[in-house]
C-alpha positions as CSV (number, residue, x, y, z in Angstrom):
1,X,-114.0,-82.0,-33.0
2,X,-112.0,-84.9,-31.6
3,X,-112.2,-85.6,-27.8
4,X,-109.6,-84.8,-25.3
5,X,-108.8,-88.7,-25.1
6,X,-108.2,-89.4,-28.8
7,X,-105.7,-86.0,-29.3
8,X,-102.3,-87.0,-30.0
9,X,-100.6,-84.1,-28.3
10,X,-99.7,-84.7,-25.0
11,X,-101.2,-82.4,-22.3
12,X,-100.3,-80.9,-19.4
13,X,-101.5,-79.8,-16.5
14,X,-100.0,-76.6,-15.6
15,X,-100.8,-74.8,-11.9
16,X,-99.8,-75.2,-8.3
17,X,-102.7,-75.3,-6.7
18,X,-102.1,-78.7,-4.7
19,X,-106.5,-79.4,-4.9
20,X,-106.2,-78.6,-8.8
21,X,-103.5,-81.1,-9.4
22,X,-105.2,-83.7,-7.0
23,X,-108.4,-83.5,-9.3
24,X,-106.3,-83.3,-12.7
25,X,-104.5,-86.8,-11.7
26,X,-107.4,-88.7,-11.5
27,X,-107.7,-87.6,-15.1
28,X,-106.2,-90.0,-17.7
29,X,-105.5,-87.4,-20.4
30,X,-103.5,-85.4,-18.3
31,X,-100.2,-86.6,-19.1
32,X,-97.8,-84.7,-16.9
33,X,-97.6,-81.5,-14.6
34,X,-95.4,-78.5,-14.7
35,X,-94.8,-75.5,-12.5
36,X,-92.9,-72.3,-12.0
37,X,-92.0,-69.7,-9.6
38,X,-95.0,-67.5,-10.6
39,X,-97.7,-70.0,-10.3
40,X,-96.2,-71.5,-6.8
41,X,-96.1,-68.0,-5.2
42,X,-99.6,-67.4,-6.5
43,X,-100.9,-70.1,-4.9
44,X,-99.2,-69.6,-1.5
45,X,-96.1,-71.6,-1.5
46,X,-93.5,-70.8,0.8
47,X,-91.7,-73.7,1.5
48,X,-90.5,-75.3,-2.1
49,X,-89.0,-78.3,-1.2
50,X,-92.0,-79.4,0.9
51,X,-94.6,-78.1,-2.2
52,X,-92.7,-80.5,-4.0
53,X,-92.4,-83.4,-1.4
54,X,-96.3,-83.3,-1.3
55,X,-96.7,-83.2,-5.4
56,X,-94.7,-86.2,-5.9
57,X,-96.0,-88.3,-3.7
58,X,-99.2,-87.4,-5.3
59,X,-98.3,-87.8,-8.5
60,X,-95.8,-90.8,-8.8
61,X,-96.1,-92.0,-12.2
62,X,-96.0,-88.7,-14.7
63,X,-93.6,-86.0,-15.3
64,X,-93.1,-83.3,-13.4
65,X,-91.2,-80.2,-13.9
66,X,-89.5,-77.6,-11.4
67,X,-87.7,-75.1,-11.7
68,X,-84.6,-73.4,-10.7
69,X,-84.6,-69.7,-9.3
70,X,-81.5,-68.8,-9.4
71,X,-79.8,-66.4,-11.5
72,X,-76.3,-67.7,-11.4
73,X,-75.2,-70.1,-14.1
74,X,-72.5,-71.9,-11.3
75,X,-75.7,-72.0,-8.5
76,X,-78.0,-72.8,-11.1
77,X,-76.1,-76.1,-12.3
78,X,-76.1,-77.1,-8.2
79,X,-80.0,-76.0,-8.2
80,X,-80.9,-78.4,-10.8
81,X,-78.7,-81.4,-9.7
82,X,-80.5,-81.3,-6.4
83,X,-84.3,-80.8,-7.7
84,X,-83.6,-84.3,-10.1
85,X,-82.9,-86.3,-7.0
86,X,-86.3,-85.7,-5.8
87,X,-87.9,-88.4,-8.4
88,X,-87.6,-89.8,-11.4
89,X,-90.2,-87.9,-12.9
90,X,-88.6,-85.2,-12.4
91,X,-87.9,-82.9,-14.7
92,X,-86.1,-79.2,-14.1
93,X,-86.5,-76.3,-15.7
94,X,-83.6,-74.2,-16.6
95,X,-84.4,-70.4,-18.2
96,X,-83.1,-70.0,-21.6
97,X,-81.0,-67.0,-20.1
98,X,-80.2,-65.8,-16.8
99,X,-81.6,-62.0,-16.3
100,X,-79.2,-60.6,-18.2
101,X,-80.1,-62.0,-20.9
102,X,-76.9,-64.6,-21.0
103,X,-77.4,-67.4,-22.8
104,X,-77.4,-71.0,-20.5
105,X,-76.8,-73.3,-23.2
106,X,-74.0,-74.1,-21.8
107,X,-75.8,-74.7,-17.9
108,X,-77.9,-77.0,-20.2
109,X,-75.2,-79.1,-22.1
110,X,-73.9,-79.6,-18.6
111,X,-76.9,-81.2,-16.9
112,X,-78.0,-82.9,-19.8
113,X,-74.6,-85.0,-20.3
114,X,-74.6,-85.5,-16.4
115,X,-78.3,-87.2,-17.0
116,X,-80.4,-84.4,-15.7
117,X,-83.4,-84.3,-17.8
118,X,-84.1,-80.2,-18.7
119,X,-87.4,-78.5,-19.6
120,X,-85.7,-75.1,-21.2
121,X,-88.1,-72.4,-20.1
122,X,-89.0,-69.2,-21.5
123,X,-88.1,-69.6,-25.1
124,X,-89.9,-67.1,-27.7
125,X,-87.3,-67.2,-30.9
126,X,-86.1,-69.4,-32.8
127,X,-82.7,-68.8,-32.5
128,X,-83.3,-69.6,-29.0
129,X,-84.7,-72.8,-30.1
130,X,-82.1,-73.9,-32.4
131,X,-79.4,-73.0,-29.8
132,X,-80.8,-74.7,-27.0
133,X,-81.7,-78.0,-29.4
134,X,-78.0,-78.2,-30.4
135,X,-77.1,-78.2,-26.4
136,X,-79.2,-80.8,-25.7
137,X,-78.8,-83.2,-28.5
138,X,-77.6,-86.5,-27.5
139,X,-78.4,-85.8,-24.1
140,X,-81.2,-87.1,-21.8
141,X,-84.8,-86.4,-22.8
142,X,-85.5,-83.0,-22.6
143,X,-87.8,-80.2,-23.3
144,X,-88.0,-77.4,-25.4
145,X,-90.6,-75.2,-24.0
146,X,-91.5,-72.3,-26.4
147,X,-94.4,-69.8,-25.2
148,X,-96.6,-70.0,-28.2
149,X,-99.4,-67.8,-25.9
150,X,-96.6,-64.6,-25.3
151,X,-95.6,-64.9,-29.1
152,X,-99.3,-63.9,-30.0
153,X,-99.4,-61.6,-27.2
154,X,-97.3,-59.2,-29.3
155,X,-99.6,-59.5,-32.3
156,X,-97.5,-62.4,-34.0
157,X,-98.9,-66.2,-35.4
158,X,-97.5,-68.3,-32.9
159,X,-98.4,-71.7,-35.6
160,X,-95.6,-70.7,-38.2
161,X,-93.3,-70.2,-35.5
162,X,-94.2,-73.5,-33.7
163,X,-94.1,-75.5,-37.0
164,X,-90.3,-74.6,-37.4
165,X,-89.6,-75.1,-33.7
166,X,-90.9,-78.8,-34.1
167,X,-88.8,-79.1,-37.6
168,X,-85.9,-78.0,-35.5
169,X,-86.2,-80.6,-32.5
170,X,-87.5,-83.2,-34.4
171,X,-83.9,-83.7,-35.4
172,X,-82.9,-84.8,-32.1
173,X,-84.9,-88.0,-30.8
174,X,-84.7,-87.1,-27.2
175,X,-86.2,-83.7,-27.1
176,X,-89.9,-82.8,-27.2
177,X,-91.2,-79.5,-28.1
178,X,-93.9,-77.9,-25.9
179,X,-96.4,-75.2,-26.8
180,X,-96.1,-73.3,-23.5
181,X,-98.6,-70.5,-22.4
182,X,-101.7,-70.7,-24.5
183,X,-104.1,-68.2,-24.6
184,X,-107.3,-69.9,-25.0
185,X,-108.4,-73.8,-25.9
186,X,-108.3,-73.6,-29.1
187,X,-104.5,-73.9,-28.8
188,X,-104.6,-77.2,-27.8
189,X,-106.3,-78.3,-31.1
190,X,-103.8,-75.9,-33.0
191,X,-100.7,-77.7,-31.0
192,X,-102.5,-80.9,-32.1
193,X,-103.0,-80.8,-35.7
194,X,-99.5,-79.1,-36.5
195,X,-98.0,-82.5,-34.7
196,X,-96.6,-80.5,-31.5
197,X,-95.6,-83.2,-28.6
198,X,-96.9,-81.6,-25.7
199,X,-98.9,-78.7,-24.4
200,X,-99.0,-77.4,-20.9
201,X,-102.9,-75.5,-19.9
202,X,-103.5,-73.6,-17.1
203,X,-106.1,-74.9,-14.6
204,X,-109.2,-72.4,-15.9
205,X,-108.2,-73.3,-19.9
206,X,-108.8,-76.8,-18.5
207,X,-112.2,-76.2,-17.2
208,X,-113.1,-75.0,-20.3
209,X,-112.9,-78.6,-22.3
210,X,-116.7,-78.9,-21.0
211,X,-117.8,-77.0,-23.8
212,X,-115.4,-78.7,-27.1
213,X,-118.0,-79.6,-29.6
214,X,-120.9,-78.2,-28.1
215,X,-124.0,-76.9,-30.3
216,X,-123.3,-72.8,-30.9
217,X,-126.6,-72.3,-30.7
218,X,-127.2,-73.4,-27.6
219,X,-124.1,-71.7,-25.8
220,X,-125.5,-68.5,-27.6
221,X,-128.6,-69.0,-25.5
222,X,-126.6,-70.3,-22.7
223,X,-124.8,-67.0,-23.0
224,X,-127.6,-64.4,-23.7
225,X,-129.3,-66.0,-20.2
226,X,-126.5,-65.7,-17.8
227,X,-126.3,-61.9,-18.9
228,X,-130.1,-61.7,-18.1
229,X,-129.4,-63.2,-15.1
230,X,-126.4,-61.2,-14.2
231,X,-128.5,-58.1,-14.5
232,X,-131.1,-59.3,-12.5
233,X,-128.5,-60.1,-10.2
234,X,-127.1,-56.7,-9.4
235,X,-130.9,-55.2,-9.4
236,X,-130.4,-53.1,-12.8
237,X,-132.7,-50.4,-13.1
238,X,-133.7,-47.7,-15.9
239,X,-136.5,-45.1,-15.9
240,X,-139.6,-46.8,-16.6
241,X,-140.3,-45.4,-20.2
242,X,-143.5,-43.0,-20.6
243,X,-145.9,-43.9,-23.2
244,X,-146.6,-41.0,-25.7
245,X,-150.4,-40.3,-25.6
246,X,-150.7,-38.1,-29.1
């Protein structure tokens, strides 16, 4: 299997865990950072503008994307135009619909003629996709974010789906489709091989490119010890068995 360094796709680092993203910059692979409102509250954010403050002034040089919270279309247009003055790198994430269930293509035409660059968040269909391409063609570079992980969470191939998500945006030269929410690390060789621009991994998905290529025998044994190990651990005990004596 290739390395991480010679993949094409592009990866990202996706968390909010300020020591996390610390440690992933220092990484050359890691190509850019993303967040949301989940992630940030998981990790303990309360303040977002200082959050973000802190992240970009650790991470000068790579994208970033926030996003906006709000559910209005009007506020959410404001939201967004404020986030892209805090860098360059910056990129904001705008929901493919508001909660109930409206479509924000036009929020996204809007921001990307007015040279906001978008990350288009929560897209699963590819109607969604195809709409949201045509609203940013032309535009500034952008993202098309489709969550290839929730897709096979309801028992679906994501790939099929992915490979006419990247025939749709690879009409427009400034967008960039991402495989958003994968499941496990295989993804990210699946994202590569099908010619997908970027992928964005979890922190724990990323501590798991330790063990790309190793020997499967030897993580068998690897495995078979730590369960030893864990049972000796917790002090597991059975009935000592009696020996027959007939």
């Amino acid at each position: 299997m290739k390395p991480v360094a010679e993949l094409r796709v592009k990866i990202y680092a996706d968390g909010a865990d300020l020591r996390g993203m610390r440690e992933l910059s220092r990484k050359p692979w890691i190509k850019g950072f993303t967040t949301n409102p989940t992630l940030m509250r998981n990790a303990g954010v309360s303040d977002y503008r200082a959050f973000a403050s802190e992240v970009l002034q650790m991470i000068p040089d790579r994208p970033i994307s926030f996003e906006v919270f709000s559910d209005e279309f009007e506020e959410m247009v404001w939201q967004a135009r404020e986030i892209a003055t805090w860098g360059e790198n910056v990129y904001v994430k705008i929901p493919v619909t508001n909660t109930r269930g409206e479509s924000s293509a036009e929020v996204i035409r809007t921001l990307t003629r007015a040279g906001v660059k978008v990350n288009v968040t929560a897209i699963l269909a590819l109607d969604q996709v195809r709409d949201v391409a045509v609203a940013l063609t032309g535009g500034s570079p952008a993202y098309v974010s489709v969550f290839a992980g929730r897709v096979a969470d309801t028992g679906r191939d994501p790939v099929p789906l992915m490979a006419a998500a990247l025939g749709l945006v690879g009409l427009a030269p400034n967008l960039e489709l991402i495989w958003a929410s994968p499941r496990e690390l295989l993804n990210i060789y699946q994202a590569d091989a099908m010619g997908c621009h970027i992928i964005t991994v979890t922190h724990d998905i990323l501590n798991k490119l330790d063990a790309v290529g190793k020997d499967l025998h030897d993580y068998s044994l690897e495995t078979v010890r730590m369960f030893r190990n864990d049972a000796l651990r917790a002090g597991y005990t059975l009935p000592t068995r009696t020996r027959s004596t007939a």
